[in-house]
C-alpha positions as CSV (number, residue, x, y, z in Angstrom):
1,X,13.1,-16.4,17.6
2,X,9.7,-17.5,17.7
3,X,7.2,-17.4,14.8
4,X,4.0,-16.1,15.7
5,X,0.4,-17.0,14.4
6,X,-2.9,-15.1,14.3
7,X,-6.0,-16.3,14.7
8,X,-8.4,-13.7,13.7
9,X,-11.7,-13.0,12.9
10,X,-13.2,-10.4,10.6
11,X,-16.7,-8.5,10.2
12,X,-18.0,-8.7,7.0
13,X,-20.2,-5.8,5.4
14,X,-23.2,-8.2,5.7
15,X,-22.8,-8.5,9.0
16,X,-21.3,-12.2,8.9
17,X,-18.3,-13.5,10.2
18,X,-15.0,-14.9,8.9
19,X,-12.3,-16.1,10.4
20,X,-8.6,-17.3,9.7
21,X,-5.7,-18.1,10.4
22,X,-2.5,-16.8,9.1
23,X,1.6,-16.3,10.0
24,X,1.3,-12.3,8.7
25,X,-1.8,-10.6,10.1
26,X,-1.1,-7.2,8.5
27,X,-0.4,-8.5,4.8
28,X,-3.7,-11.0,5.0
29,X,-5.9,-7.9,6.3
30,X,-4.8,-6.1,3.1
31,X,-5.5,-9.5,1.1
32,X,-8.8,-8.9,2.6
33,X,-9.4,-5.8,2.0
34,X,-8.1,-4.9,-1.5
35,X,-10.2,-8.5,-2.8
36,X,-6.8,-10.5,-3.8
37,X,-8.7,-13.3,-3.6
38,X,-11.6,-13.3,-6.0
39,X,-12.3,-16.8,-4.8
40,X,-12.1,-16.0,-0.8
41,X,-15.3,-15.7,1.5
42,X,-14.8,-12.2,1.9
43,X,-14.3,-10.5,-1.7
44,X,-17.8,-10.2,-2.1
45,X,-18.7,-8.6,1.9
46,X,-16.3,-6.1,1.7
47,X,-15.5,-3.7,3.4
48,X,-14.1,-6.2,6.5
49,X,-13.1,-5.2,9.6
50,X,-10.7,-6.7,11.4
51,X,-12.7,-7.2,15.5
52,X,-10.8,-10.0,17.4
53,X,-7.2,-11.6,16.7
54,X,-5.1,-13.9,19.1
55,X,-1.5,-14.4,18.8
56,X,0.2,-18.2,19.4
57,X,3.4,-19.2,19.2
58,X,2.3,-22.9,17.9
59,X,0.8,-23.1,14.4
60,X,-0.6,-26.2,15.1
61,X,-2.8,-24.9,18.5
62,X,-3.5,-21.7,16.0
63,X,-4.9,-23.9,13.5
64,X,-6.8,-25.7,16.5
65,X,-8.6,-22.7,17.6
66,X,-9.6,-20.8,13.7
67,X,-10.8,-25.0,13.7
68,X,-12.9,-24.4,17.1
69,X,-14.0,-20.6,16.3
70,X,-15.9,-21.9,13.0
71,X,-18.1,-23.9,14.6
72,X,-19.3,-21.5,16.9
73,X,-22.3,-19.6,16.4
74,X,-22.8,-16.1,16.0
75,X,-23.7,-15.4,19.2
76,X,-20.1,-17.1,20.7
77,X,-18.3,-15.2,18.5
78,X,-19.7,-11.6,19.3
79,X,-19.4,-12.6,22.8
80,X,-16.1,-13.6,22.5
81,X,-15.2,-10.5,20.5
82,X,-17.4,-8.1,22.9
83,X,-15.0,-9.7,25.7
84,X,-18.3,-11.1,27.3
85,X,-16.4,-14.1,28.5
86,X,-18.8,-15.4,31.2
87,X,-21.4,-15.7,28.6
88,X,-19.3,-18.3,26.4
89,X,-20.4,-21.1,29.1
90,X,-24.0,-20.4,28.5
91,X,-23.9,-19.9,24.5
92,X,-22.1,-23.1,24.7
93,X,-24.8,-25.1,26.2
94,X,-26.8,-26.9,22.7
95,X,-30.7,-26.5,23.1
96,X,-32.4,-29.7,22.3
97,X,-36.1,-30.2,21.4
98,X,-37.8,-32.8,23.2
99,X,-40.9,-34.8,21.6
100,X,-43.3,-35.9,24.1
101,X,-45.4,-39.0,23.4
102,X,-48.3,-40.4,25.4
């Protein structure tokens, strides 16, 4: 039998982000939730609610991707989580400034 992984991402009560990774999706929502981790991003946002998850069957891809979803921006993720996928390839693109000099 296959273990699965969760790659998940929760909204926080300031309206930021988190996101994890973790082998029992319903025990570390109530981690979450209930603040058993005084120390964890999230004890201080709650409530959290629980707005995108993805299951793998390879800890090491899951860990990959929570890896990956970090670094996106805000933008990436609600686009992600609003199932806007045609809009990832544009909120991917890195705006640059450019300095002119004469």
């Amino acid at each position: 039998m296959l273990k699965i992984s969760y790659v998940y991402i929760l909204k926080c009560s300031d309206k930021t982000y988190y996101t994890g990774v973790t082998s029992n999706l319903d025990e570390r929502l109530f981690q979450h939730e209930s603040g058993f981790f005084k120390s964890c991003y999230t004890y201080r946002r709650r409530p959290v609610e629980l707005v995108f998850f993805a299951e793998f069957t390879d800890i090491t891809i899951a860990i990959e991707k929570e890896k990956q979803l970090k670094r996106w921006s805000k933008a990436k993720k609600e686009a992600l989580i609003n199932n806007e996928y045609d809009s990832l390839i544009n909120l991917a693109k890195k705006k640059f400034l450019f300095s002119i000099q004469f």
